[in-house]
Steps between C-alpha positions, in 0.01 A plus 500: 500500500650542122363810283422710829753774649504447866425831716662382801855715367640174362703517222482155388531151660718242493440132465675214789256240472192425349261717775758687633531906425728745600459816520727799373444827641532841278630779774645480886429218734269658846784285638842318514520184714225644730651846530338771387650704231641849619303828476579884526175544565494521926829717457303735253169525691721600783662767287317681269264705737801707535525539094305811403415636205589883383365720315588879381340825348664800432524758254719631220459871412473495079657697317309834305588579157704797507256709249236436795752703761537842248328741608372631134417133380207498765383847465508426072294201589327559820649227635471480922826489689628127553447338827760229577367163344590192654469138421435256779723167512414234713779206547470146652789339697547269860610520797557326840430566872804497719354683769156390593460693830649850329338425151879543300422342179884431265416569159718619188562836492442489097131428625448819652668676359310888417177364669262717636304234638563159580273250590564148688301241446513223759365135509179527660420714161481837703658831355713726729724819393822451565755772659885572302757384768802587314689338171820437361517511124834382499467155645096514382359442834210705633320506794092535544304509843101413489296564806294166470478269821539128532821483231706188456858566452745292324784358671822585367777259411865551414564517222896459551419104557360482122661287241456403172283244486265574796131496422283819524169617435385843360204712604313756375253688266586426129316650266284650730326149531539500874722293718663238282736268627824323299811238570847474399850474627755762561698530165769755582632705762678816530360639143583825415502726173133619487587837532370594867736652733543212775466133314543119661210406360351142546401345181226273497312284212151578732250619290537896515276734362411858431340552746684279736742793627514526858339174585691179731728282410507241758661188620351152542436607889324826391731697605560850281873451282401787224283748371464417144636810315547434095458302228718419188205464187515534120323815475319751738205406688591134416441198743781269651747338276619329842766755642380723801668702748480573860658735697612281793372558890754536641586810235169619541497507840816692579322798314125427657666595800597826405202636320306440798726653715603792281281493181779455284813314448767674684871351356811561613779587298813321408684730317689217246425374164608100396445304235460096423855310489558290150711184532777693391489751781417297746845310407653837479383585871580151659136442532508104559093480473452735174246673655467900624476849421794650459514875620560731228475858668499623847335857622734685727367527809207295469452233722651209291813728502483559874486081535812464305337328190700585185495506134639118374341384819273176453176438675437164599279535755247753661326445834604111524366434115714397198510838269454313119542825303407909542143390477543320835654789682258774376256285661654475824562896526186592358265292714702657797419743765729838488679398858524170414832300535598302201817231532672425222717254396753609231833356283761745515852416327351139521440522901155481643456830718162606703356829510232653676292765328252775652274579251448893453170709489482641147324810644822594647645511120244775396503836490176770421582697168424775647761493740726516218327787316140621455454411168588102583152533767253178481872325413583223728826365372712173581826300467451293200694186585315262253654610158835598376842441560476887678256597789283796431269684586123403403143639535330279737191677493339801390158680570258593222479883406752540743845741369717191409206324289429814350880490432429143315716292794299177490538195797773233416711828314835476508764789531788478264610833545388791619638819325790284336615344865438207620270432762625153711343600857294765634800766601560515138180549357489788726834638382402462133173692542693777670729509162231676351255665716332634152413171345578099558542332191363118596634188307279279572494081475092404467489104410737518186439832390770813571404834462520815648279729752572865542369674820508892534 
């Protein structure tokens, strides 16, 4: 036996008696005490048939230099007239059936996102074209339909019950490689702070990928917790450095519901702005747990005003769920129907009260520029009730080459002032237009900058 390595996967002997051996094995038993060792591997041939793989094309218009666009500079060098050039872009990405009879496929809506077409490809290796259901860039969900027969959907799970600790496994097409499947444990719950609009993100040391986006995140029984979203890496186009991020089901499904219903997202509005308690306010308010968001501005008239919820109020809970901070209650509102009913539980003067709030249709708090004056047509503008200590009047939306974009009013605009008057509501943008019927001198908020329009 001596001066030969054994290729049996020992990694050495050890000597009890003169002709006895014992050997000790390098790697995992096949099993312990006649019981064979766990495997994912049932749950995941159950499963991934309803992984598919994504991929985009579409097309970016580049830009001409501007000497190619003057007239004289073509005719001086016989140049033809530029066509539009365009550079194709394909992407690669995941997603998972949740429909099998209907074809709805969840995906990311960051892997979709400009595609002209999109292309599904499912288990069996076949190619189908996939339809646009609707998507939501502000929780990052999307929603694709393929015609193909014989699907397998996913179950879904809920992903409520998850805790920190629970095993789960990530599918999905990394890399482009195909379906790839990887383990871990829920690491985190509730993670916010990656700068989408609606965040309680799972957090998960699961192998994720580029590549990975819209793919499953499942439980030990298969069933469908998250669709894998992000990635925290060292630089971009890096691989995993063991934090991941899923948008969870239960999230995802809320708004699934409404893009195939409407094609978009349709949320109700509130009408209040609150922000996270510290310890110190929290003692301040006679908040026992330290934990809320603590209203900081009321819109008169909207609905949280109708309800009777009040600046200094503190949420606590919304809809039966404990309200952590004003992450927790944007959630609530914005995954929302307009119609729904939303109870909350608030400290007033250090007494729990209850309040019932009808959330409003935003339409209802918009108004056509041009029902103000011509020159405001293609306008559409709003309430703004996000920003500021002071509502105002914004620009919600405006249509190219129409008389307010040829003004300069951009979407997301906000009025300061309209010919030195403040504009707080509708009735008084009105009034200060009439001021001047000649001109309206604009002071317009866009992002940080202020500056003025003038419209004749």
């Amino acid at each position: 036996m001596s001066g030969r390595a054994w290729k049996w996967g020992w990694t050495g002997i050890v000597l009890t008696g003169l002709l006895q051996v014992t050997p000790v094995w390098a790697g995992l038993p096949f099993a312990v005490e006649g019981q064979k060792l766990p495997s994912l591997a049932d749950m995941v041939e159950r499963v991934i048939p309803g992984v598919v793989n994504i991929t985009t094309t579409s097309h970016v218009d580049l830009p001409d230099h501007p000497l190619f666009n003057d007239p004289f500079f073509r005719r001086f060098f016989d140049l033809p007239v530029q066509s539009n050039r365009q550079r194709e872009s394909r992407s690669l990405g995941s997603g998972v059936v949740v429909d099998a009879k209907l074809g709805y496929v969840l995906t990311n809506q960051h892997v979709i996102d400009k595609a002209d077409v999109i292309s599904v490809t499912l288990r069996d290796g076949s190619s189908v074209q996939a339809k646009r259901v609707g998507v939501d860039k502000e929780t990052d969900v999307a929603v694709i339909q393929v015609p193909a027969k014989g699907l397998q959907a996913v179950p879904l799970g809920d992903s409520d019950r998850l805790r920190v600790g629970d095993f789960v496994v990530a599918m999905g097409n990394p890399f482009g490689l195909g379906q790839t499947v990887t383990s871990g444990i829920v690491s985190a719950l509730g993670r916010k702070g990656l700068g989408r609009g609606y965040e309680d993100f799972i957090q998960t040391d699961a192998s994720i990928n580029p590549g990975n986006s819209g793919g499953a995140l499942v439980d030990l029984a298969g069933r469908l917790v998250g669709i894998n979203t992000a990635i925290l890496s060292p630089g971009r186009g890096k691989g995993n450095v063991g934090i991941g991020f899923a948008i969870p089901i239960n999230m995802a499904r809320q708004v699934m519901s409404q893009l195939v219903e409407h094609g978009t997202v349709r949320r109700g509005l509130l009408g209040a702005q609150a922000q996270d308690l510290t310890p110190e306010l929290a003692k301040a308010f006679g908040v026992s747990g330290g934990t809320g968001a603590a209203v900081t501005r009321v819109v008169v008239g909207s609905a949280a005003y109708q309800s009777g919820l009040r600046p200094g109020d503190v949420v606590v809970e919304a809809n039966g769920r404990p309200v952590r901070g004003a992450a927790d209650l944007h959630n609530v509102i914005g995954l929302a129907r307009i119609g729904d009913r939303i109870a909350l539980k608030v400290i007033r003067d250090r007494r729990e009260q209850s309040l019932e709030v009808v959330l409003a249709n935003p339409d209802n708090e918009r108004m056509a520029g041009e029902k103000i004056d011509p020159r405001l047509q293609g306008a559409v503008f709003g309430i703004d009730t996000e920003e500021g200590e002071q509502t105002l009047v914004k620009v919600v939306q405006v249509a190219a080459k129409s008389s307010a974009w040829n003004a300069g009013l951009r979407a997301e605009d906000r009025l300061l002032s309209v010919n030195r008057q403040p504009v707080p509501d509708f009735p008084a943008l009105a009034k200060a237009v009439r001021a001047d019927e000649r001109q309206m001198l604009l002071n317009i908020q866009r992002g940080e900058e202020k500056f003025f329009i003038l419209v004749r």
